[in-house]
C-alpha positions as CSV (number, residue, x, y, z in Angstrom):
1,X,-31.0,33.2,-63.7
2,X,-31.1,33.1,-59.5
3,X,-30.3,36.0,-57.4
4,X,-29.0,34.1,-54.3
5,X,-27.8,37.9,-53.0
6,X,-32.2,38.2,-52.4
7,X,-33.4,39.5,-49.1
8,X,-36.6,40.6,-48.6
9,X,-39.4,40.0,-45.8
10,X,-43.3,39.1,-45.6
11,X,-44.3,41.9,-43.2
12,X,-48.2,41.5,-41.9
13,X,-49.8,43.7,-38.8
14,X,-51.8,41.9,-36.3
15,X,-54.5,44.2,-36.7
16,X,-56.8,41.5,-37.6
17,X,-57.5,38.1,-38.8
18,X,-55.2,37.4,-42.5
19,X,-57.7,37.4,-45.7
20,X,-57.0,35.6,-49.1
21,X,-55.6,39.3,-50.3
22,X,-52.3,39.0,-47.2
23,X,-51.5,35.3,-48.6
24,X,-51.2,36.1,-52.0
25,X,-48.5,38.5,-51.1
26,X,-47.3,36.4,-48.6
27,X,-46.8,33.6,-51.2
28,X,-45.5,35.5,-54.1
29,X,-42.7,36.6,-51.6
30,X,-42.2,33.4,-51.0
31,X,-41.8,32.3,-54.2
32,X,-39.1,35.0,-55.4
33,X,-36.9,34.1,-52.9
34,X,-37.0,30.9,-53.1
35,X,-37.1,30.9,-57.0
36,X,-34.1,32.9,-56.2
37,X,-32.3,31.3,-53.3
38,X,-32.2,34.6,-51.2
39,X,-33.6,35.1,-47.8
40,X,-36.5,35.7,-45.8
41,X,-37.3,37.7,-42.7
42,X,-41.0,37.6,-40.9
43,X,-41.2,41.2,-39.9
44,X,-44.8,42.1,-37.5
45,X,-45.1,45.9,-37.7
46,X,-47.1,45.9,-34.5
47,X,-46.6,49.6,-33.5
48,X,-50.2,50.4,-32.9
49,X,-50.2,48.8,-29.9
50,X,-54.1,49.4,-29.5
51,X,-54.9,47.3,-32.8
52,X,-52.3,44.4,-31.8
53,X,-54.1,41.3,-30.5
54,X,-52.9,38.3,-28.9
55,X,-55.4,36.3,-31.6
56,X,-53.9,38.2,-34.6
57,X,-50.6,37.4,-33.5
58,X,-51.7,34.0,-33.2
59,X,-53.3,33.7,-36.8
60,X,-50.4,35.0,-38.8
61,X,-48.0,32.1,-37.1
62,X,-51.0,29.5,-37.5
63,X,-51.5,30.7,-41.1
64,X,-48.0,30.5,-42.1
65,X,-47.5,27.4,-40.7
66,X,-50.6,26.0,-42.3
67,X,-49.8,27.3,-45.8
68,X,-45.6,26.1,-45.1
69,X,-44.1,29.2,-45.5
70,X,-41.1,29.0,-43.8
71,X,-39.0,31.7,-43.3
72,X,-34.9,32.1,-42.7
73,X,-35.1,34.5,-39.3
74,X,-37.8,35.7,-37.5
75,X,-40.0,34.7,-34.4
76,X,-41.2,31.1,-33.8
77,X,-44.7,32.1,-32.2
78,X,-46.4,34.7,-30.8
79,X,-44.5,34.4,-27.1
80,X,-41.4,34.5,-29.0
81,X,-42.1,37.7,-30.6
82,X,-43.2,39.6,-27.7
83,X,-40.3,38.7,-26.1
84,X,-37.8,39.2,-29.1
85,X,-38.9,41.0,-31.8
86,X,-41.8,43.2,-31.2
87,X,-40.8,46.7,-32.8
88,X,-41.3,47.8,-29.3
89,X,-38.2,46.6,-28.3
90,X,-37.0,48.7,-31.4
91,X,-37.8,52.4,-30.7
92,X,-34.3,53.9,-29.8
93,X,-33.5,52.5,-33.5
94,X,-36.2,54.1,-35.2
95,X,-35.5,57.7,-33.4
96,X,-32.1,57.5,-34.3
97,X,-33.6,57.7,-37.9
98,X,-35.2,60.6,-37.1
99,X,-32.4,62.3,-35.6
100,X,-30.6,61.5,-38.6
101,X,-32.9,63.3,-40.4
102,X,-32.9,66.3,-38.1
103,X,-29.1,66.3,-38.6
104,X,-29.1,65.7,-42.3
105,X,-32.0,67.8,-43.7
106,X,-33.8,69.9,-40.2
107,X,-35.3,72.3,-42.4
108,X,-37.8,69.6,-43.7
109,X,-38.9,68.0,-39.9
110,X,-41.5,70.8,-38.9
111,X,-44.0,69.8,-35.7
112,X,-47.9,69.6,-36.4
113,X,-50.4,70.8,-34.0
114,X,-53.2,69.9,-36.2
115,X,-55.9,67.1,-35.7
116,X,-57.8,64.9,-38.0
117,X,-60.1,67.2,-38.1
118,X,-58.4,70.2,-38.7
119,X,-56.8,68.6,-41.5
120,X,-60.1,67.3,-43.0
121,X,-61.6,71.4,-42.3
122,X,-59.2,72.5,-43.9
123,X,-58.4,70.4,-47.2
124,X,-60.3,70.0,-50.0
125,X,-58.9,66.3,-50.7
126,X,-58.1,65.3,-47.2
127,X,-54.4,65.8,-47.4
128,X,-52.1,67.6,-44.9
129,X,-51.9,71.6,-46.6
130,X,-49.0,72.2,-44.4
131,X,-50.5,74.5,-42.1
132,X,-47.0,74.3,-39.3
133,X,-44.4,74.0,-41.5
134,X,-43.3,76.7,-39.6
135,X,-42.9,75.1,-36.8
136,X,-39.0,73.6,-37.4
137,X,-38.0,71.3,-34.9
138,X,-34.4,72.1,-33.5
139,X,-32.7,69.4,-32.5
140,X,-29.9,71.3,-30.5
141,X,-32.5,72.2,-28.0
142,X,-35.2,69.2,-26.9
143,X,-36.0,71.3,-24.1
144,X,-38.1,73.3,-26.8
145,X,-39.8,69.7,-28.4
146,X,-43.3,70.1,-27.4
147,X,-45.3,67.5,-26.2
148,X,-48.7,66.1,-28.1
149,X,-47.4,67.2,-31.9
150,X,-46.7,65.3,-34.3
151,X,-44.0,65.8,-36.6
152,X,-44.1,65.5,-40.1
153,X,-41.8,65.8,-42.9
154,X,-42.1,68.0,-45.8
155,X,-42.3,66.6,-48.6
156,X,-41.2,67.6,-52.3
157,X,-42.9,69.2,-55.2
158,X,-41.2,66.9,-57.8
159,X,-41.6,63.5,-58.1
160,X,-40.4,60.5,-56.4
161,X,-39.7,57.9,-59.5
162,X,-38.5,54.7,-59.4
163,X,-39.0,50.9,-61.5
164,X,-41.2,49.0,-60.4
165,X,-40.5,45.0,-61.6
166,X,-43.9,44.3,-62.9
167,X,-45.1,48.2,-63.8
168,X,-41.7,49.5,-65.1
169,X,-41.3,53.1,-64.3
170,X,-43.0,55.4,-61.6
171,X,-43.8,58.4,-60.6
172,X,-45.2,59.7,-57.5
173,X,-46.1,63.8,-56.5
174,X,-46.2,62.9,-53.0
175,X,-47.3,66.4,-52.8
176,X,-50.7,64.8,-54.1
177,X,-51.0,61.8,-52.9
178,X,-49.7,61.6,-49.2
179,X,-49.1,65.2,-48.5
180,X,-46.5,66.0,-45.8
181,X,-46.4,62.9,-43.8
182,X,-46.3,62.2,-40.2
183,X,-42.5,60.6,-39.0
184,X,-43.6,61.2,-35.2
185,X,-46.8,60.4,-33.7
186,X,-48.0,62.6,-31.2
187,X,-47.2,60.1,-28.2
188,X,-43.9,60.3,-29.2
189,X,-43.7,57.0,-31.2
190,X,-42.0,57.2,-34.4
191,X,-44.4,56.2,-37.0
192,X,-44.4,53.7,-39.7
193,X,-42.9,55.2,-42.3
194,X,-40.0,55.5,-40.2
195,X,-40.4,52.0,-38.5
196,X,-40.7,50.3,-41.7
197,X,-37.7,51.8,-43.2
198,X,-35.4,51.5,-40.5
199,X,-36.0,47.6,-40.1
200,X,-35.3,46.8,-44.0
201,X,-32.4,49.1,-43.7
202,X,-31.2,47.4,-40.1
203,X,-31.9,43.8,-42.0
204,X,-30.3,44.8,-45.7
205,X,-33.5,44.1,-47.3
206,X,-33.3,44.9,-51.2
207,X,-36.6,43.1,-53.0
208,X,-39.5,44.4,-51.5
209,X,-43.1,42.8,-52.2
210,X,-46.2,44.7,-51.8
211,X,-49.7,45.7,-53.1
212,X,-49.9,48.1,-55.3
213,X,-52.0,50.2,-52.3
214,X,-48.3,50.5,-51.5
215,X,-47.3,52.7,-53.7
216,X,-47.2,56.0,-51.9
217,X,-45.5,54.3,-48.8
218,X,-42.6,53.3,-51.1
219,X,-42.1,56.4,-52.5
220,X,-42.2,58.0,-49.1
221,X,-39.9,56.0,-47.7
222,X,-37.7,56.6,-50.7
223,X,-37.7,60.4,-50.6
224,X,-36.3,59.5,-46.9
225,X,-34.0,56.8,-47.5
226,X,-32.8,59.5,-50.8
227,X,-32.5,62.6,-47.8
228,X,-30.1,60.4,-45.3
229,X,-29.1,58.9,-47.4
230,X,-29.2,55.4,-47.2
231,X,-28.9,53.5,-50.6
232,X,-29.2,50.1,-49.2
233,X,-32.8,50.8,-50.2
234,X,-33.0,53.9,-52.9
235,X,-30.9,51.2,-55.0
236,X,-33.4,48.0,-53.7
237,X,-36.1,46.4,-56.3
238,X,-39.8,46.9,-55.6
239,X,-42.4,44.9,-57.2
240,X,-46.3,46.4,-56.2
241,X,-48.9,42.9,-56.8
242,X,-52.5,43.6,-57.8
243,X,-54.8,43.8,-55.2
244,X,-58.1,41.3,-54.6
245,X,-61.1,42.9,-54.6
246,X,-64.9,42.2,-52.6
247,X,-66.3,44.0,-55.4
248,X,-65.7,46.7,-58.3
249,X,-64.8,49.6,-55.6
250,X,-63.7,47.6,-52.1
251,X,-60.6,45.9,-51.8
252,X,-60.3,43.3,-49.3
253,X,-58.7,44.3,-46.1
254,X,-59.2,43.9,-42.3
255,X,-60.7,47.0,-41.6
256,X,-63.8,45.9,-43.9
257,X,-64.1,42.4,-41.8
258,X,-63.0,40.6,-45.5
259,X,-63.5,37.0,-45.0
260,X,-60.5,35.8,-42.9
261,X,-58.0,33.0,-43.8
262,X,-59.2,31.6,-40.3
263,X,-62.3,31.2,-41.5
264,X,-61.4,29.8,-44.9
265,X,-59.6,26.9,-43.0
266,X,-62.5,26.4,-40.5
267,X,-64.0,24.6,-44.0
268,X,-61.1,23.3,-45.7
269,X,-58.7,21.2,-44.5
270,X,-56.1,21.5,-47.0
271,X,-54.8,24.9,-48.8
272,X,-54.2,23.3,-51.7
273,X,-57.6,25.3,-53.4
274,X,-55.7,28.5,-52.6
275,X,-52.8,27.3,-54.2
276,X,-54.6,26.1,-57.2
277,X,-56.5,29.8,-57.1
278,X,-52.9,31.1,-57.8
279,X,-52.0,29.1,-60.4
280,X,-55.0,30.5,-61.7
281,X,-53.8,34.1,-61.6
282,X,-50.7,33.2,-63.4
283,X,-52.3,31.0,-66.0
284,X,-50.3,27.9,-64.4
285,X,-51.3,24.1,-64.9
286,X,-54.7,23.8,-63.3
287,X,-53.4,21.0,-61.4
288,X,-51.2,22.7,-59.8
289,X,-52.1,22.0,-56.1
290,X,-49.0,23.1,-53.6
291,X,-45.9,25.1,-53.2
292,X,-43.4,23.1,-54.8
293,X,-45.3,22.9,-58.3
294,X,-46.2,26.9,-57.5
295,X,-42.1,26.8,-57.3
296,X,-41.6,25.1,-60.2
297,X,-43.7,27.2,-63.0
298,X,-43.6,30.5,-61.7
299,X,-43.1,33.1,-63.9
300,X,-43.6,37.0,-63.1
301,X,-44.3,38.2,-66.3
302,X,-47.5,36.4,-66.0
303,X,-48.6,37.8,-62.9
304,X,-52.8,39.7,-63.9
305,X,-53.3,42.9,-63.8
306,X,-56.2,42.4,-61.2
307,X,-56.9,39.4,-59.1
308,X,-60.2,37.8,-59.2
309,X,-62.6,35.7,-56.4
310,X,-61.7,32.0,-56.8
311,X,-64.7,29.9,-57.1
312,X,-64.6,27.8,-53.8
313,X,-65.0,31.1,-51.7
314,X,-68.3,31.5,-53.3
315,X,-69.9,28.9,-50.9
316,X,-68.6,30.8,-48.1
């Protein structure tokens, strides 16, 4: 049965060139909302403005284009979205989330002199051990708001639990997993946690796609959206994809210099091999060879429990 009330977004950072691992998630989004009828946004989280490059920027609209994903609203091309829709342009909407929070819940918002460093000194897993809760930020007074903390959120000893649509129920001791997590970033930009919630809340998103990597960042943006509160997204549905792997231990991802997409089509001219490596994940027709078939036999309950390497990247 179609959900034509859908909305949910393909969300990439231009932090670096697009690997096979972004298009599957990017292509599984598609699917469901087409499948589905519903809508979809292109959202660029490019708050960390020193990783953002002109060239990623370019490769997600080149990719996109190249695989025909089109989307419902969203920027055309990269001079588009600097212009239009960089979250830039979005920061008094994001600190109005955070002075929600101050006015909701104050007693949680606490500011963090700590480093990386001092963090890693003085953990014993690498989590925050909430060394400045203390520290309560009062909003009455911004005169007192020091400059160069962070602020972080405290987080709760019980556990965030929600469904999943492919892993059914979870549950997530943020506690010991994220610890308490940063909302404001010591220059004073509000971080992603906050970014990323505020835009699917601004844009009524309610099907959310991600890897399962993800987790943790779902269920801390749910302990906020449950502390505003904003059910738009406590009551949205979440489905966490497996991930691709380079090998038992490394997933792919940008930061390891995974092959790129813009590579990938440097030697094929066609992504009608990706799309057939799909198919292959959800046991599909092996002729399957472009979107509209992908359309056509999707079903969810098929999705793996782990990707694997599809054979033509082996000559790469």
């Amino acid at each position: 049965m179609k959900d034509r009330s859908i909305r949910s977004r393909i969300a990439p950072t231009p932090s670096g060139f697009l690997h096979l691992g972004n298009v599957f998630s990017f292509v599984l989004t598609w699917l469901i909302v087409r499948k589905n009828e519903g809508y979809l946004l292109l959202r660029i989280d490019d708050l960390d403005s020193q990783r953002r490059r002109v060239e990623y920027l370019d490769d997600i609209f080149s990719t996109l284009e190249w695989l025909g994903l089109e989307y419902d609203e969203g920027a055309s091309d990269t001079e588009d979205f600097l212009k239009n829709f960089s979250q830039e342009l979005h920061l008094q909407e994001y600190e109005k989330l955070i002075n929600d929070l101050l006015e909701v819940q104050p007693s949680l918002v606490f500011a963090c002199h700590c480093s990386r460093s001092d963090v890693q000194r003085n953990s014993i897993n690498g989590l925050y051990t909430g060394t400045c809760r203390n520290n309560k930020i009062r909003k009455a007074d911004p005169s007192t708001w020091e400059k160069e903390v962070a602020w972080r959120v405290e987080v709760p000893s019980s556990p965030i639990v929600f469904q999943d649509e492919l892993k059914g129920e979870i549950n997530v001791y943020l506690r010991e997993t994220m610890g308490d997590f940063v909302i404001r970033r010591k220059d004073r930009i509000p971080a992603y946690q906050i970014a990323s919630l505020a835009n699917d809340i601004k844009h009524r998103i309610n099907y959310i796609v991600r890897g399962e990597d993800l987790i943790d960042s779902t269920a801390a943006q749910l302990f906020l959206a449950q502390v505003l509160p904003k059910n738009s997204f406590v009551e949205a549905k979440f489905l966490h994809h497996p991930l691709l792997y380079e090998n038992q231990f490394q997933k792919m991802s940008k930061s390891y210099h995974s092959l790129s997409i813009k590579k990938i089509r440097e030697r094929i001219s066609t992504p009608k091999p990706i799309f057939r490596w799909i198919a292959q994940q959800f046991d599909m027709n092996t002729k399957v060879v472009s979107l509209q078939e992908l359309l056509e036999e999707l079903d969810l309950a098929k999705i793996p429990p782990a990707l694997y390497h599809p054979d033509f990247l082996l000559r790469y």
